[in-house]
DOBARO-373273 format. One record per atom (N, C-alpha, C): x, y, z; residue in one letter. Coordinates in steps of 0.2 Angstrom, whole numbers. Example, Ala and Ser with C-alpha at 12.3 -4.5 7.8 and 13.67 -1.06 7.14 Angstrom:
BEGIN
{{66 -28 39} "a"}
{{62 -22 39} "a"}
{{66 -16 39} "a"}
{{64 -11 35} "s"}
{{68 -5 36} "s"}
{{64 0 39} "s"}
END
This chain:
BEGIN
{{49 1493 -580} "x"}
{{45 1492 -586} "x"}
{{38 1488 -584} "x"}
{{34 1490 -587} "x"}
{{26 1485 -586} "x"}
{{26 1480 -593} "x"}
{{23 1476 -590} "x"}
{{23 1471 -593} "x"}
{{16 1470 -599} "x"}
{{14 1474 -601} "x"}
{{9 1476 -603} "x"}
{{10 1478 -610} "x"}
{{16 1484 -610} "x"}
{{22 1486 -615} "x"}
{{22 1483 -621} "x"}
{{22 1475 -618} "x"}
{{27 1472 -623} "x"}
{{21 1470 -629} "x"}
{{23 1467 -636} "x"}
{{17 1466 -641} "x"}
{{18 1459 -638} "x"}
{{10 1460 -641} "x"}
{{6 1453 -637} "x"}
{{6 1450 -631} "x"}
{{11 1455 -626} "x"}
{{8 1454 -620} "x"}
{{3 1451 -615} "x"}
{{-5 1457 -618} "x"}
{{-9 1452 -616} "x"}
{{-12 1444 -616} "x"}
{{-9 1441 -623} "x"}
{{-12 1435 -623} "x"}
{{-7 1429 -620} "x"}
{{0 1432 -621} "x"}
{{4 1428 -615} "x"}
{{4 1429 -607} "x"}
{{0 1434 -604} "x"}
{{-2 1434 -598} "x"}
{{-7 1432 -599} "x"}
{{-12 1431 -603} "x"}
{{-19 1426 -602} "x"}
{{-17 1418 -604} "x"}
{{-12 1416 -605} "x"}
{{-10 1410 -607} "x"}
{{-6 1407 -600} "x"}
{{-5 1412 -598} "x"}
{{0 1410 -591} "x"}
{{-6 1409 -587} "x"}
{{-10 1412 -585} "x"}
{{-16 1412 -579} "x"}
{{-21 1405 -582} "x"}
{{-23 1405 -587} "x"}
{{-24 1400 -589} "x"}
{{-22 1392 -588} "x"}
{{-16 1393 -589} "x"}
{{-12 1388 -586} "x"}
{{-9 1386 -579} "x"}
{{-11 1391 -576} "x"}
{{-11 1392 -569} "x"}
{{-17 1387 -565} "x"}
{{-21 1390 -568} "x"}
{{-29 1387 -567} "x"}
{{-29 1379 -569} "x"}
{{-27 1376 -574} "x"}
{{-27 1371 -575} "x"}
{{-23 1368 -571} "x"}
{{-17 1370 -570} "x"}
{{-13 1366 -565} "x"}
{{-16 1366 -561} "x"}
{{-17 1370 -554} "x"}
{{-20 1372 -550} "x"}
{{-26 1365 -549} "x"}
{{-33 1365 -555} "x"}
{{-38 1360 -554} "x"}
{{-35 1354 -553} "x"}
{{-30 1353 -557} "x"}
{{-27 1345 -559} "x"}
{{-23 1345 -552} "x"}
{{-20 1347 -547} "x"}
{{-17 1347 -541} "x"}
{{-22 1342 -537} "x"}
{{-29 1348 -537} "x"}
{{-32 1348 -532} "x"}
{{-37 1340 -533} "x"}
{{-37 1339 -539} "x"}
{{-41 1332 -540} "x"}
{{-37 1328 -538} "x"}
{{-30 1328 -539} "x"}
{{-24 1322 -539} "x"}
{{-25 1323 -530} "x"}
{{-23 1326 -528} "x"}
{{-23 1327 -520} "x"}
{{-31 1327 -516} "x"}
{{-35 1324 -518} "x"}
{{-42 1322 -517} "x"}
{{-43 1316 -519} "x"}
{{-39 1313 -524} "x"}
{{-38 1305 -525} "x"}
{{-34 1300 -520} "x"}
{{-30 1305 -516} "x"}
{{-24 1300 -516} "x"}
{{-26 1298 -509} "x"}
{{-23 1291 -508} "x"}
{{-26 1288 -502} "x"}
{{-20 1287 -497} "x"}
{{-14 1291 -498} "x"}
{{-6 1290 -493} "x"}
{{-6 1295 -488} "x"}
{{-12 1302 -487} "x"}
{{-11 1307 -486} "x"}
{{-19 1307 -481} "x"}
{{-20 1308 -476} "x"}
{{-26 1311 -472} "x"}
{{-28 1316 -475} "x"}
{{-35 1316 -469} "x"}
{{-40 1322 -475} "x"}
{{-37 1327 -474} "x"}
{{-34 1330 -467} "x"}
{{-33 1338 -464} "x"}
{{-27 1341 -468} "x"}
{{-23 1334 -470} "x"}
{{-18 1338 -476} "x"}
{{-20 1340 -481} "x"}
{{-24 1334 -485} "x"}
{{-28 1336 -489} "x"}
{{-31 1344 -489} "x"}
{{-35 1343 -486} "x"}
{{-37 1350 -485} "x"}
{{-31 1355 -485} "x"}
{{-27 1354 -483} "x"}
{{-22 1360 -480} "x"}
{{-18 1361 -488} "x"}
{{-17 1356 -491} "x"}
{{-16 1356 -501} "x"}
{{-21 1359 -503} "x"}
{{-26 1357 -503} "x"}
{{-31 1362 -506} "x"}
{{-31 1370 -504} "x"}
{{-32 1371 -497} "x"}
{{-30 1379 -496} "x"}
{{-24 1383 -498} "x"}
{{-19 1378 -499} "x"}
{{-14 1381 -501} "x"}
{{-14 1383 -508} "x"}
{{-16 1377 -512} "x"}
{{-16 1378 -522} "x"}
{{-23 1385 -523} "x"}
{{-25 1385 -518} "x"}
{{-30 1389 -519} "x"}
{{-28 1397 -517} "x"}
{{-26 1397 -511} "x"}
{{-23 1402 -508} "x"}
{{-17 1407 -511} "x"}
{{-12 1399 -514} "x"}
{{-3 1404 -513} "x"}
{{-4 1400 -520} "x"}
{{-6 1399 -524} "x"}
{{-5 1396 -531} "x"}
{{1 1392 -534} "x"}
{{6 1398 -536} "x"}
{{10 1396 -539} "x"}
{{15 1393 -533} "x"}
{{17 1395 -528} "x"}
{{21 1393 -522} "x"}
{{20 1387 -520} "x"}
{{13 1386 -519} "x"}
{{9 1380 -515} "x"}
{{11 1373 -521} "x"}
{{13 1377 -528} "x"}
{{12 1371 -532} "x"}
{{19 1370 -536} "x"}
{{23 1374 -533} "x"}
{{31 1371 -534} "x"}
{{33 1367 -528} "x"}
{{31 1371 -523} "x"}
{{31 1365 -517} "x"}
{{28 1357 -519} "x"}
{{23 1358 -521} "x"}
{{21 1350 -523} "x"}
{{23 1345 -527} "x"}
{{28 1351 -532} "x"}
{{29 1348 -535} "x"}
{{40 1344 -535} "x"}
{{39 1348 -531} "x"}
{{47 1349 -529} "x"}
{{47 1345 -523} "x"}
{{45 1345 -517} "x"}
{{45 1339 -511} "x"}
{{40 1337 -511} "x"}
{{32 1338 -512} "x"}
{{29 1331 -510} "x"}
{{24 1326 -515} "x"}
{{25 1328 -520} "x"}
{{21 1323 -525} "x"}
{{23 1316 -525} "x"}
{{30 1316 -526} "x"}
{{31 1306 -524} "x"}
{{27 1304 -518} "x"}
{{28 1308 -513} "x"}
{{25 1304 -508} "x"}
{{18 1304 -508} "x"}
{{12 1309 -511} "x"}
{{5 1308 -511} "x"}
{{4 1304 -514} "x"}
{{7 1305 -524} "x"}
{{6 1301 -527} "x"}
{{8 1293 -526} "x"}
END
């Protein structure tokens, strides 16, 4: 089945991406604040929320955000 099919589809897939997107900025601001973390990681946080999205941001939020934060 496509995802597409379904009624109103499209505005629940643009509400998802959108949400994505906000996560995503809010990560990369939090992770550009934090002072517990060097910059190479840093960076390495930002390539990944930008990179792998949603993967990079269950990861952060599942094993490393206590520790940035």
């Amino acid at each position: 089945m496509k995802i597409q099919h379904y009624p109103f589809s499209e505005v629940f897939l643009s509400l998802g991406i959108i949400a994505l997107i906000i996560f995503i900025i809010a990560a990369i601001i939090e992770v550009s604040r934090s002072r517990k973390i060097s910059d190479s990681e840093k960076f390495m946080w930002k390539v990944g929320f930008i990179a792998f999205g949603a993967i990079a941001g269950l990861v952060y939020l599942v094993s490393a955000r206590k520790r940035i934060v």
